[in-house]
LOBA-770682 format. One record per residue (C-alpha): x, y, z; residue in one letter. Coordinates in Angstrom, 3 decimals, padded with zeros to 6 digits. Layout:
LOBA-770682
+----------+----------+----------+---------+
!       px !       py !       pz ! residuo !
+----------+----------+----------+---------+
!        X !        Y !        Z !       a !
...
+----------+----------+----------+---------+
This chain:
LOBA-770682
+----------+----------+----------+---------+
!       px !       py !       pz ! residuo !
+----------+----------+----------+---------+
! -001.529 ! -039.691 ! -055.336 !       x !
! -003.239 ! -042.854 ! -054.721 !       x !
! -005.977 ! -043.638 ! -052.017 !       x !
! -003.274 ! -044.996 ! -049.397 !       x !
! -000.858 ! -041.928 ! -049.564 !       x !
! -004.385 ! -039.343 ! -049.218 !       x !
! -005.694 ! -041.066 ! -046.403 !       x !
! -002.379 ! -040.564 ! -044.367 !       x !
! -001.996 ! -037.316 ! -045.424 !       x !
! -005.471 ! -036.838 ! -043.756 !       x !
! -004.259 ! -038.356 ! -040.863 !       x !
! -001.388 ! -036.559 ! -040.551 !       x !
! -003.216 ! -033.248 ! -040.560 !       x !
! -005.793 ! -034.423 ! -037.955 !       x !
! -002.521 ! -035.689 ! -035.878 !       x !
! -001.746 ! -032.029 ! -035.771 !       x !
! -004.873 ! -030.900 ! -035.022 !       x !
! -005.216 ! -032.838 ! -032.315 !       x !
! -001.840 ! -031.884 ! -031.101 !       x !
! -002.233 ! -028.032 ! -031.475 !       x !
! -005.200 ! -028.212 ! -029.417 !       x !
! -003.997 ! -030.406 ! -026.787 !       x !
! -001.648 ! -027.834 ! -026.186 !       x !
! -003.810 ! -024.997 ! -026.391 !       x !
! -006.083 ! -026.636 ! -023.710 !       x !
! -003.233 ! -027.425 ! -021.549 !       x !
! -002.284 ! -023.620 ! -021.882 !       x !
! -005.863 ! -022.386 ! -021.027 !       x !
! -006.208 ! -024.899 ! -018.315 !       x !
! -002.638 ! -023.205 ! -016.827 !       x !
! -003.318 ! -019.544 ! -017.272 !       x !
! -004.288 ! -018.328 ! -014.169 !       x !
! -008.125 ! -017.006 ! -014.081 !       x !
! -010.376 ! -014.966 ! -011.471 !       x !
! -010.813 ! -011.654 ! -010.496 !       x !
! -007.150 ! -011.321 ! -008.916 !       x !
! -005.251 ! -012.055 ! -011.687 !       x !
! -007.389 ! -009.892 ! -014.068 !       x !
! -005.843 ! -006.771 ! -015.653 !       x !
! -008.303 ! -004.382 ! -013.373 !       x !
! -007.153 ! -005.663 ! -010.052 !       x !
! -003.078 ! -006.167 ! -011.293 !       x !
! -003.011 ! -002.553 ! -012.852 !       x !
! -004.651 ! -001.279 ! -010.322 !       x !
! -002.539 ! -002.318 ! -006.996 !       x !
!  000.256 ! -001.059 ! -009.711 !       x !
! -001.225 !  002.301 ! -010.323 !       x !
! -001.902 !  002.528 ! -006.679 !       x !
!  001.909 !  002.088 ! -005.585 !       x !
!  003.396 !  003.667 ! -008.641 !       x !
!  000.832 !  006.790 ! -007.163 !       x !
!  002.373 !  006.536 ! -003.743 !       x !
!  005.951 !  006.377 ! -005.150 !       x !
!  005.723 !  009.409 ! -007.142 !       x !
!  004.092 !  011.381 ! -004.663 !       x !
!  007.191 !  011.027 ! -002.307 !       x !
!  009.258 !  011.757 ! -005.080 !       x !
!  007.802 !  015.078 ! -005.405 !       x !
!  007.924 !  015.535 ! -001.695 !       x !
!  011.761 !  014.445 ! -001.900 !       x !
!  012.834 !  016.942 ! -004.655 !       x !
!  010.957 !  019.527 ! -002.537 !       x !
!  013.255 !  018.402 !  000.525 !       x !
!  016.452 !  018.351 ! -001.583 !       x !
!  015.717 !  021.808 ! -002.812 !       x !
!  014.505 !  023.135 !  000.561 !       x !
!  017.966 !  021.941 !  001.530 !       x !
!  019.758 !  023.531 ! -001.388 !       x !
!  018.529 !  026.719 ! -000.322 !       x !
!  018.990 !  026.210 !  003.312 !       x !
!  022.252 !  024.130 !  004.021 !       x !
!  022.104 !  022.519 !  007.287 !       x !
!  018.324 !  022.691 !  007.777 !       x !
!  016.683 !  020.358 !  009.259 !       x !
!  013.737 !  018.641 !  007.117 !       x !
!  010.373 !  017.779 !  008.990 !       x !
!  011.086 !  013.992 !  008.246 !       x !
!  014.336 !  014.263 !  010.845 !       x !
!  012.996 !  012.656 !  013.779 !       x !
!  016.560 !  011.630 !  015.336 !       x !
!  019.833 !  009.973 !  014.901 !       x !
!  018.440 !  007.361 !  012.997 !       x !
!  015.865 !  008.400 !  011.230 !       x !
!  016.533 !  011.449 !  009.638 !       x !
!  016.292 !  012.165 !  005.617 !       x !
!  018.661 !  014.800 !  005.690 !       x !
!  021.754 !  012.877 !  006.864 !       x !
!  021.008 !  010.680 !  003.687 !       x !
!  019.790 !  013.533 !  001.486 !       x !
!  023.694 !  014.873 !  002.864 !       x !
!  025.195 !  011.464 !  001.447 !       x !
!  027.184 !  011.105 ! -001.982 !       x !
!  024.691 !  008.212 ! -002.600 !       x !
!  021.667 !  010.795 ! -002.549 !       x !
!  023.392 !  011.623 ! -005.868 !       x !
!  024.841 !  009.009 ! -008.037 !       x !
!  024.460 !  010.656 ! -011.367 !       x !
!  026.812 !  013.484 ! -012.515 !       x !
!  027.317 !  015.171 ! -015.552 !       x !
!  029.307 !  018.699 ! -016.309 !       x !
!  030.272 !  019.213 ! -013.122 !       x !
!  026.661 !  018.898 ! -011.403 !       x !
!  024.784 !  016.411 ! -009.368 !       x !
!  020.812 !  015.037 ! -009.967 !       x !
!  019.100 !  014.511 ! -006.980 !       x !
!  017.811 !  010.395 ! -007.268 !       x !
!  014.479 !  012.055 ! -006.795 !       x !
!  014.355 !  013.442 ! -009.766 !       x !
!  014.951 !  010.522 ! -012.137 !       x !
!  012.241 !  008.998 ! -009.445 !       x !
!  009.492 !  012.015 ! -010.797 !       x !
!  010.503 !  010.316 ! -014.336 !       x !
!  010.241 !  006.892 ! -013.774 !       x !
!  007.386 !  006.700 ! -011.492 !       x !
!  005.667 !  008.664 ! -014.022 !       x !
!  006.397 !  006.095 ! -016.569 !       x !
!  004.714 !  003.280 ! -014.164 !       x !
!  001.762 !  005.290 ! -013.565 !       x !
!  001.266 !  005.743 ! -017.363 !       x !
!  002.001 !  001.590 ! -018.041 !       x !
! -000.836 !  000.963 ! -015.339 !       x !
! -003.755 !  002.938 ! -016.787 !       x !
! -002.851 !  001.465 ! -020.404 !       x !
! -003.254 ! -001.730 ! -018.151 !       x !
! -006.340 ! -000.982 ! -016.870 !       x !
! -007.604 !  000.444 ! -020.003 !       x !
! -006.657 ! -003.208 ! -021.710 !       x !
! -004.839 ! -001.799 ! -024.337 !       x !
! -003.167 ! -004.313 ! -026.337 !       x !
!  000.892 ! -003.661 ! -026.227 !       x !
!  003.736 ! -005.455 ! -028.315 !       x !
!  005.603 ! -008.148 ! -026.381 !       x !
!  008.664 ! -006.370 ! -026.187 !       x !
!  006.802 ! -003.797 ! -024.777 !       x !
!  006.207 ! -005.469 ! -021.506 !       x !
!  009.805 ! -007.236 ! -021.821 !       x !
!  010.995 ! -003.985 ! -021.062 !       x !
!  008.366 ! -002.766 ! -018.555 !       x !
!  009.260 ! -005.171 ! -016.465 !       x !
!  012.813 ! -004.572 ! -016.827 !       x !
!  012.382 ! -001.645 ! -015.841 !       x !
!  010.344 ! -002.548 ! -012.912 !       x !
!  013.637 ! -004.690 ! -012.021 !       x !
!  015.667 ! -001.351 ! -012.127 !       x !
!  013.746 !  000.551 ! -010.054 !       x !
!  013.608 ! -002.087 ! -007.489 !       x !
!  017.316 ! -003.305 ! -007.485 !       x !
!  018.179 !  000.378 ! -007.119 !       x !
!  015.436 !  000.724 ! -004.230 !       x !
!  017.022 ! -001.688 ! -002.278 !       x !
!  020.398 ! -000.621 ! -002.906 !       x !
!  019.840 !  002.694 ! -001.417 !       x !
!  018.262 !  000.965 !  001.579 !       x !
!  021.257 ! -001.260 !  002.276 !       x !
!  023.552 !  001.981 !  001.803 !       x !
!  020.868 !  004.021 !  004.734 !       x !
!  021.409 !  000.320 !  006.701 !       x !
!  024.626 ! -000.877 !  006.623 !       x !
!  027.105 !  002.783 !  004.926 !       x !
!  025.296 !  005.388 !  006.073 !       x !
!  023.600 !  004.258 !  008.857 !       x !
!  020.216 !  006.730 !  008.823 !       x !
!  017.284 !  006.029 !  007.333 !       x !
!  015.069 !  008.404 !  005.351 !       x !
!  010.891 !  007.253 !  006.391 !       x !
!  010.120 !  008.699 !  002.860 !       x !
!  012.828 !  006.306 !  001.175 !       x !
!  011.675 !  003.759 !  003.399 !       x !
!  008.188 !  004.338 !  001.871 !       x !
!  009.470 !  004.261 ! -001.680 !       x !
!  011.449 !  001.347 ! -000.955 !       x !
!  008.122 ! -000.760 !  000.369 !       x !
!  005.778 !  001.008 ! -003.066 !       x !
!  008.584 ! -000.148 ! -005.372 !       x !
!  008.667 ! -003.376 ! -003.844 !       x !
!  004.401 ! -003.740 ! -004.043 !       x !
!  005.008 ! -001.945 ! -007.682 !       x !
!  007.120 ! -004.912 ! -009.282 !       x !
!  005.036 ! -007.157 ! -007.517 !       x !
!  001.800 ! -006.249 ! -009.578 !       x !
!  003.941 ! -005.842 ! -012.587 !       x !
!  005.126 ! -009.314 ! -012.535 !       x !
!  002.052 ! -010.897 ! -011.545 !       x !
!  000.640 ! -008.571 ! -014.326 !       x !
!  003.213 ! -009.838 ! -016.870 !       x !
!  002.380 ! -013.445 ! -016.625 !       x !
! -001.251 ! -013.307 ! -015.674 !       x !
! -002.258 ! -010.602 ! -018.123 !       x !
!  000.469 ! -010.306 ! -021.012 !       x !
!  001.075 ! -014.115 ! -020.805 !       x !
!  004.875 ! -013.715 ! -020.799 !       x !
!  007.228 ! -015.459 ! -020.706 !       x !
!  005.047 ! -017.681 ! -023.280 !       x !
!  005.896 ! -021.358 ! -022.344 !       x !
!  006.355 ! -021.027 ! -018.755 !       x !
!  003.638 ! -023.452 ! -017.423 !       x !
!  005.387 ! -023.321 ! -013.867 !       x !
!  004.927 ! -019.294 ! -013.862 !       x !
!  001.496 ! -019.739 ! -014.553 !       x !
!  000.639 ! -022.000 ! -012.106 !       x !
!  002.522 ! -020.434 ! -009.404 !       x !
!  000.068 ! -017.456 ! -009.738 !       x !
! -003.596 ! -020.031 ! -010.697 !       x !
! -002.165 ! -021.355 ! -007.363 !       x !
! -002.539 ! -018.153 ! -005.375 !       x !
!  001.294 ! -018.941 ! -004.328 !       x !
!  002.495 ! -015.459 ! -005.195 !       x !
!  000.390 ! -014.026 ! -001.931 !       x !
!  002.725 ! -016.269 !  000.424 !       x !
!  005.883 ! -015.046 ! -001.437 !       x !
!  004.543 ! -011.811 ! -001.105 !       x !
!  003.825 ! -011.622 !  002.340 !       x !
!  007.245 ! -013.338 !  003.759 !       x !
!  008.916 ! -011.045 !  001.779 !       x !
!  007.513 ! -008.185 !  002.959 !       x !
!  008.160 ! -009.190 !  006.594 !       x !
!  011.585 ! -010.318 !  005.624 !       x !
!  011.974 ! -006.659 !  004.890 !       x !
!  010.595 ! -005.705 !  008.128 !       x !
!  012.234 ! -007.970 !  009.998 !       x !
!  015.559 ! -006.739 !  008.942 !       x !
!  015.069 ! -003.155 !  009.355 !       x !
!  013.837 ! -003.947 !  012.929 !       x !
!  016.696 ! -006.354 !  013.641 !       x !
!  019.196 ! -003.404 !  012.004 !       x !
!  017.751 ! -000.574 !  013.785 !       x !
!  014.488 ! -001.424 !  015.881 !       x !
!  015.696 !  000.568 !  019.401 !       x !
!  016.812 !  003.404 !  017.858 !       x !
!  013.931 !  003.738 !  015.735 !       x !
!  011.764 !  004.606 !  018.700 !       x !
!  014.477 !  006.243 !  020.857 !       x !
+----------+----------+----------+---------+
C-alpha cells in the first residue's frame, strides 16, 4: 500500500470517528436528564398506580363474589341511579371472557395484570437491566390495559349508562400507569432508539401538559355525560 492510499485510509477511519461521536453527542444532548425522568421517580408514580389499581381489583372480585352469593344485593359502592357498581357488575360487559360454559369476572384478569405492573415497577426501581423486547412488550401491555380501561368506561357512559366509582378509579390509575410507563420507556429504557422527537418531548417537560389536559379531558367528559346525576 503506498503512503497516499495509508493516509486516506487514516482519514477515513477518523471520518468515522468523528461521525460516531457526533451522533452519540447529539443522542446524549437529546436524552432527557433530571430527577423526573430518572428510573426512581418513573417507577415509582408506576408502582404507585399499578398499587392503587390492584387494590380495587381485589375489592372488585370481593364485590362480584359478594354478589354471586347474594343476587340482587346491593354493594356499598351503589350510591344511586347513576352511580352504582352493581348495575355494571349486572352487565354482560362485566364479563367478556368465557370458556366451558363459565364467565371470569374482568376483575380477575385485573388481580393478574396489575400484579404484573407492580412487579415491572420495582425491577424499575431496582435498575435492573431488561432485554429490549422486554419493555416492547411492557408497554404493550400497558396499551392493553388502558384501551380496555377506557372501553369499559365508554360501555358504563354511553351502553350501560351507570358508572362503577371503583372502575372509575381504575380507569384514572391505568391511565397515570401507562403514563409513567411510557415516559419510563423513552426516558429510562431509551426506546424507541432513534426517536430524537420522543426524547425531546419529555427533556422538554411537554409530557406534564399532555398529561394534565388529558386528564381533564377525561373529567370533563364524565361531567358533561353525567355531572347532575352524579350528585343527585
Amino acid at each position: 500500500m503506498s503512503d497516499f492510499e495509508g493516509q486516506a485510509a487514516v482519514d477515513a477511519a477518523d471520518d468515522e470517528t468523528s461521525v460516531g461521536t457526533a451522533v452519540a453527542m447529539d443522542d446524549d444532548y437529546t436524552k432527557p436528564r433530571g430527577w423526573r425522568h430518572g428510573a426512581t421517580w418513573t417507577y415509582l408514580i408506576m408502582l404507585l398506580a399499578s398499587a392503587v389499581a390492584l387494590l380495587v381489583s381485589f375489592i372488585l372480585s370481593a364485590d362480584t363474589l359478594k354478589m354471586a352469593r347474594n343476587p340482587g344485593q346491593k354493594l356499598n359502592c351503589d350510591v344511586n341511579a347513576v352511580l352504582s357498581c352493581s348495575t355494571v357488575a349486572e352487565s354482560w360487559q362485566a364479563e367478556i371472557v368465557k370458556f366451558a360454559g363459565l364467565s371470569f369476572p374482568n376483575a380477575f384478569f385485573g388481580i393478574a395484570a396489575e400484579s404484573v405492573f407492580v412487579t415491572i415497577a420495582v425491577i424499575g426501581l431496582a435498575k435492573m437491566a431488561v432485554p429490549r423486547w422486554f419493555a416492547l412488550c411492557t408497554w404493550l401491555g400497558g396499551l392493553a390495559a388502558l384501551a380496555y380501561s377506557y372501553w369499559l368506561t365508554t360501555q358504563s357512559l354511553f351502553v350501560i349508562n351507570a358508572m362503577c366509582p371503583w372502575c372509575l378509579v381504575l380507569m384514572f390509575s391505568t391511565t397515570v400507569q401507562f403514563m409513567a410507563l411510557s415516559h419510563a420507556t423513552v426516558a429510562v429504557q431509551d426506546m424507541p432508539s432513534g426517536h430524537a422527537g420522543l426524547r425531546k418531548y419529555y427533556r422538554l417537560n411537554f409530557d406534564l401538559m399532555v398529561d394534565v389536559v388529558w386528564i381533564v379531558a377525561l373529567i370533563v367528559v364524565i361531567l358533561v355525560k353525567d355531572g347532575p346525576m352524579l350528585f343527585a
